[in-house]
C-alpha positions in Angstrom: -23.7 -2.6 -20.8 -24.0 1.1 -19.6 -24.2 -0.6 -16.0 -20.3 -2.3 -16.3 -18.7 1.1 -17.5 -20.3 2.7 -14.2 -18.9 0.3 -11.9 -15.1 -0.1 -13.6 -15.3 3.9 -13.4 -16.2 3.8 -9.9 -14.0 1.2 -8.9 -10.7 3.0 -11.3 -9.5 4.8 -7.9 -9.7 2.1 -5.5 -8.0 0.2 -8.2 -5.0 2.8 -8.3 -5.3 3.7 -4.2 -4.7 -0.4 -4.2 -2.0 -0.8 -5.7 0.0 2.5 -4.7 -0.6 0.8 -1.2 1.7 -2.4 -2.2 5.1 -2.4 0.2 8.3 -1.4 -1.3 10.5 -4.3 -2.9 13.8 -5.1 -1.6 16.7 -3.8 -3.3 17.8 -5.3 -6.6 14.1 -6.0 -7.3 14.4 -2.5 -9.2 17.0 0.4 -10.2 16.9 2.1 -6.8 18.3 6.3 -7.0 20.9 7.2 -4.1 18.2 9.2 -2.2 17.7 9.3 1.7 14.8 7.4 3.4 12.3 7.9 6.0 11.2 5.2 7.9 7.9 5.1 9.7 7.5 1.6 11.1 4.4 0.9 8.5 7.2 -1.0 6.1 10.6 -2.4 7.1 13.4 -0.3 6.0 15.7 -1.3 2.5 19.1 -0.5 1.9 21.0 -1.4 -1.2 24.6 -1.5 -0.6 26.7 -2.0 -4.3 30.7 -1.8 -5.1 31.7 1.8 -5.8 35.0 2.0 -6.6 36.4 -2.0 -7.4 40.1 -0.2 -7.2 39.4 1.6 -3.9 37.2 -1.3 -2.3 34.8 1.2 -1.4 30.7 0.9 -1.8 27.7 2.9 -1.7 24.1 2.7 -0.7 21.2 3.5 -1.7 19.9 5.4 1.1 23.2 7.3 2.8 20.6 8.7 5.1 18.0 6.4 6.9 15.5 8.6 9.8 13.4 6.2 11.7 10.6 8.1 12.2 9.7 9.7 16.2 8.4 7.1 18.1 8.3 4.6 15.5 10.4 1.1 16.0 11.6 -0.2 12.5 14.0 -3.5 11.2 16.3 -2.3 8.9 17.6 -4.5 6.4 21.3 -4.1 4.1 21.4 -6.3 0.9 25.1 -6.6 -0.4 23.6 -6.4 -4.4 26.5 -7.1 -6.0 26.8 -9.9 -7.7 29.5 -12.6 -5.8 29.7 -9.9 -3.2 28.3 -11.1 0.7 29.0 -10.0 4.8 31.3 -12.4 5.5 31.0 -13.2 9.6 34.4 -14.3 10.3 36.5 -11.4 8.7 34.6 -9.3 10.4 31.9 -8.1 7.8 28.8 -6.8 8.9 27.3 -3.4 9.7 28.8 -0.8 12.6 28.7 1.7 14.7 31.7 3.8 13.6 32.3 4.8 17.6 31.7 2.8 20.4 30.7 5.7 22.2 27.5 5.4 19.8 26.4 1.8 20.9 23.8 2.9 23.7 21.2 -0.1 23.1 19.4 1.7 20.6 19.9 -0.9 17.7 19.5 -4.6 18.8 19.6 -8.0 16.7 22.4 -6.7 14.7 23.3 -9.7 12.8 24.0 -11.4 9.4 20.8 -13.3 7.9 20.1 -15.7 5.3 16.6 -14.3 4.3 15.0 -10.6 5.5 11.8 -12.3 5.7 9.7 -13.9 8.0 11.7 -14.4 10.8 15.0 -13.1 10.2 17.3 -16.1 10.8 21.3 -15.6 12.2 23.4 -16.8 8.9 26.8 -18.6 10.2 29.4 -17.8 7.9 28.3 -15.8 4.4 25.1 -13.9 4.1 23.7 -11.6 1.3 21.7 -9.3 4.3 22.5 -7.9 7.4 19.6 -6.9 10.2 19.6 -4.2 12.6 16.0 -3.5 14.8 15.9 0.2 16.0 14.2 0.8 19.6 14.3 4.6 18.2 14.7 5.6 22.2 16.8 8.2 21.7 16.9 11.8 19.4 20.3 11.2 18.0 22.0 10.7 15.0 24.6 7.2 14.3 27.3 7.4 11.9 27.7 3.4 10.7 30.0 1.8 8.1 29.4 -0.7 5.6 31.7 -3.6 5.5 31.5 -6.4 3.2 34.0 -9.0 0.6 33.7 -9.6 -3.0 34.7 -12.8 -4.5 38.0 -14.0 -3.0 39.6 -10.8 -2.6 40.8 -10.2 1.1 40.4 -6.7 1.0 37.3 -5.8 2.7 34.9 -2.7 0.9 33.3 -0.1 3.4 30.6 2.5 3.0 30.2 5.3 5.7 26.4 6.4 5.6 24.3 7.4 8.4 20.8 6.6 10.3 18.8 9.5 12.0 16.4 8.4 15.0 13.7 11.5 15.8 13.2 9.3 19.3 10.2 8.8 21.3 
């Protein structure tokens, strides 16, 4: 009996090591805090974006500052995680650079998807995430919006946050 309480004791911080180690859920699988992220390329990254202001048509996230890492290459991933809210292709929905002096190749496969996960897959027309893989090339910072639709309002809701790449 003494023998068991040796082993579980011994085996109580791999236990907890374990499961500390488990990859971050996507957003809505939890109550996610506005806080900024670091990104390091050892999990993909996870954005929340929710209606703010139903009046305004503006949203927030739950990261308004993503950093990918130095030298780390990372797939970002936007869930719109309000309910009936989506990206919806054809009005233009999606996620931007706010300049076009900002598009330098940096960011490629920028595109609505039906699932994040295992191979993103282009979605046609509505689409709960959005996908973005960072090269991380270049030290610079990108301002981006947010643009997505709620129900059948025509009135598009934006979000202005902003990713960080260290570089190489």
């Amino acid at each position: 009996m003494n023998h068991r309480i040796v082993v579980f004791v011994a085996m109580a911080p791999l236990l907890v090591a374990c499961n500390t180690m488990q990859r971050s859920p996507p957003p809505g699988d939890g109550k996610p805090g506005i806080t900024n992220i670091s990104c390091d390329g050892t999990a993909d990254c996870w954005v929340a974006v929710t209606v703010l202001d139903p009046k305004a048509h503006t949203g927030q996230v739950n990261h308004p500052s993503v950093t990918i890492k130095r030298g780390k290459k990372v797939q970002i991933f936007w869930k719109v995680d309000t309910a009936d809210c989506y990206f919806y292709s054809t009005a233009g929905d999606g996620v931007f650079h706010k300049t076009i002096a900002q598009v330098d190749g940096q960011f490629q496969d920028q595109e609505p998807v039906e699932e994040p996960k295992p191979n993103p897959k282009a979605s046609p027309l509505k689409a709960q995430w959005y996908y973005w893989f960072s090269k991380n090339g270049l030290s610079k910072t990108y301002d981006y919006k947010v643009i997505f639709h709620c129900g059948t309002d025509e009135t598009p809701y934006t979000v202005d946050p902003a990713i960080i790449n260290e570089g190489p």
